[in-house]
C-alpha positions in Angstrom: -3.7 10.1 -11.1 -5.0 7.0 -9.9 -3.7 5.2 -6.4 -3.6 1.2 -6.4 -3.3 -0.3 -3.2 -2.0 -3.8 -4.1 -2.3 -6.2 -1.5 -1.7 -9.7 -0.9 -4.5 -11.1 0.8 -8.8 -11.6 0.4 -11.4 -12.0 2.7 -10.6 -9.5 5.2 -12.7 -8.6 8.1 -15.4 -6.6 8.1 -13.9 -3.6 10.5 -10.9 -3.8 7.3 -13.5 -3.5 4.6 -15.3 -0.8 6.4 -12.4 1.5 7.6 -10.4 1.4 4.8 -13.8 2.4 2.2 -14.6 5.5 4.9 -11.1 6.9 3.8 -11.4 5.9 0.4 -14.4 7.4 -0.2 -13.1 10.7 1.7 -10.7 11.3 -0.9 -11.8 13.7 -3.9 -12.4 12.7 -7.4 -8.5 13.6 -8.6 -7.1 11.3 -6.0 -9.3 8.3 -7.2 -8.1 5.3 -4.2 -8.5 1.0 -5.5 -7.9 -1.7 -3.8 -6.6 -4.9 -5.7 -6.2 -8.1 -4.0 -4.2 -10.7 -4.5 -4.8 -14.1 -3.0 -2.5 -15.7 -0.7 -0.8 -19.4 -1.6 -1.8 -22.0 1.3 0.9 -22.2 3.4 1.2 -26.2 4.5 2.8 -27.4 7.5 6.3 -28.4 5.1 5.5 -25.4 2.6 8.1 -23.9 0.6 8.1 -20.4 1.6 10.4 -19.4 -0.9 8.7 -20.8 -3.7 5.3 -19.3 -2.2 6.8 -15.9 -1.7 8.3 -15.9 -5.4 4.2 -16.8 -6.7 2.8 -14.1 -4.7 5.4 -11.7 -6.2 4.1 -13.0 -9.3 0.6 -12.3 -8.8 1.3 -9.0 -7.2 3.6 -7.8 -10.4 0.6 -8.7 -13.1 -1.3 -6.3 -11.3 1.1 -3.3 -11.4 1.5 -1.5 -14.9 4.6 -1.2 -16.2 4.4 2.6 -16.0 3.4 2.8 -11.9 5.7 4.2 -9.9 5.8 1.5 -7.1 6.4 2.1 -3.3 6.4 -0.7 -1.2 5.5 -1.3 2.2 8.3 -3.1 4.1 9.9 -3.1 7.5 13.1 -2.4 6.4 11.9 0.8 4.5 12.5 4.5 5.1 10.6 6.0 7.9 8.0 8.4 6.4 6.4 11.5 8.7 2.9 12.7 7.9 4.6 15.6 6.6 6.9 13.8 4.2 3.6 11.7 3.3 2.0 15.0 1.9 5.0 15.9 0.2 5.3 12.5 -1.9 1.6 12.9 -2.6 2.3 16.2 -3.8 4.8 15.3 -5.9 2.8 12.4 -7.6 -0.2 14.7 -7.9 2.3 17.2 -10.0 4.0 14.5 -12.2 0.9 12.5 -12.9 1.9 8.8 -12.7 -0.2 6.1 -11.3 0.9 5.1 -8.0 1.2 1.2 -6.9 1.1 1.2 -3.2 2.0 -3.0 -2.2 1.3 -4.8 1.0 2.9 -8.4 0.6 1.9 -11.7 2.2 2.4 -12.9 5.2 6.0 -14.2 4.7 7.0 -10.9 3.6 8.1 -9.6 -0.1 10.1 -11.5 -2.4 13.1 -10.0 -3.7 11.6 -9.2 -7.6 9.3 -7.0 -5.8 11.9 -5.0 -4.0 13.6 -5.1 -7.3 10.7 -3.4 -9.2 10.1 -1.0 -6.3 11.4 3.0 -6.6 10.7 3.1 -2.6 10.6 1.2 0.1 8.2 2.8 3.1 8.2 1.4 6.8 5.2 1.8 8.6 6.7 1.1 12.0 9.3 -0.4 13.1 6.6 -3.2 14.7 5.0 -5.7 12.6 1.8 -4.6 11.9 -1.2 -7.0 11.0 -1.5 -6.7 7.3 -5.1 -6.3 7.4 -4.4 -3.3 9.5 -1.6 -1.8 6.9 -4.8 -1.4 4.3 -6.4 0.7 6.5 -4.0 2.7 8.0 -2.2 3.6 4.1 -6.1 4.8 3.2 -5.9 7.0 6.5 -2.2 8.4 5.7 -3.4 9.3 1.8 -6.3 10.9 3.3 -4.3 12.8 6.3 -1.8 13.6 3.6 -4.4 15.2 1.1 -6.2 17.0 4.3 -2.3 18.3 5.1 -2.1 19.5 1.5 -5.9 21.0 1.0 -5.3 22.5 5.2 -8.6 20.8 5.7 -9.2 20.8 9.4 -8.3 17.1 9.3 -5.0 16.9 10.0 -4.5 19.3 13.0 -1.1 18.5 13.9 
């Protein structure tokens, strides 16, 4: 099974780059973590978000496969414990399917996207820097698989 984190968004800090490889590389072989990115349209100072929004949906669709199960990350979303983190894993890990994990733009997702999506996850209630979100999904996949392995990871 293979994890995709989708993201809208290039040229991230290094601190991003950094924290999100230390947890991708922390996960074993059988929980093989990517990032895709997906560049951003220029917002202008009269831009049409809409029509920007709708592109970036776009771009972030190509890159899903048609067979993915898709969760989005939105603010409206169902709140998810570590716990219930480690059981979705577990479930994907049993049924095999790809998982697309999307991070939109900074405008938020377009409504295609919530369309394709079988979930829709919250983070927090706040809104989070979406530089940030990469890192801390790559830190929940790798709590979650410590939660299911009991590695002393997770110690909650």
């Amino acid at each position: 099974m293979k994890l995709r984190l989708i993201a809208a968004g290039t040229r991230m800090p290094g601190w991003v780059t950094q924290g999100f490889e230390d947890y991708r590389k922390r996960l074993p072989p059988q929980l093989k973590l990517e990032l895709v990115e997906i560049e951003v349209a220029h917002r202008g100072k009269n831009a049409d978000i809409a029509r920007l929004k709708s592109a970036e949906a776009q771009s972030l669709l190509r890159a899903v496969r048609d067979d993915d199960r898709v969760i989005v990350f939105d603010e409206c979303g169902e709140k998810r414990s570590t716990v219930e983190w480690a059981n979705a894993l577990k479930q994907w890990m049993q049924d095999g399917r790809d998982v697309a994990l999307l991070i939109g733009g900074p405008d938020g997702l377009a409504p295609e996207i919530l369309q394709r999506a079988e979930k829709r996850w919250s983070l927090s209630p706040m809104t989070l820097p979406h530089a940030l979100v990469r890192v801390l999904v790559a830190e929940q996949l790798y709590r979650a698989w410590s939660l299911l392995s009991n590695h002393p990871y997770h110690r909650a």
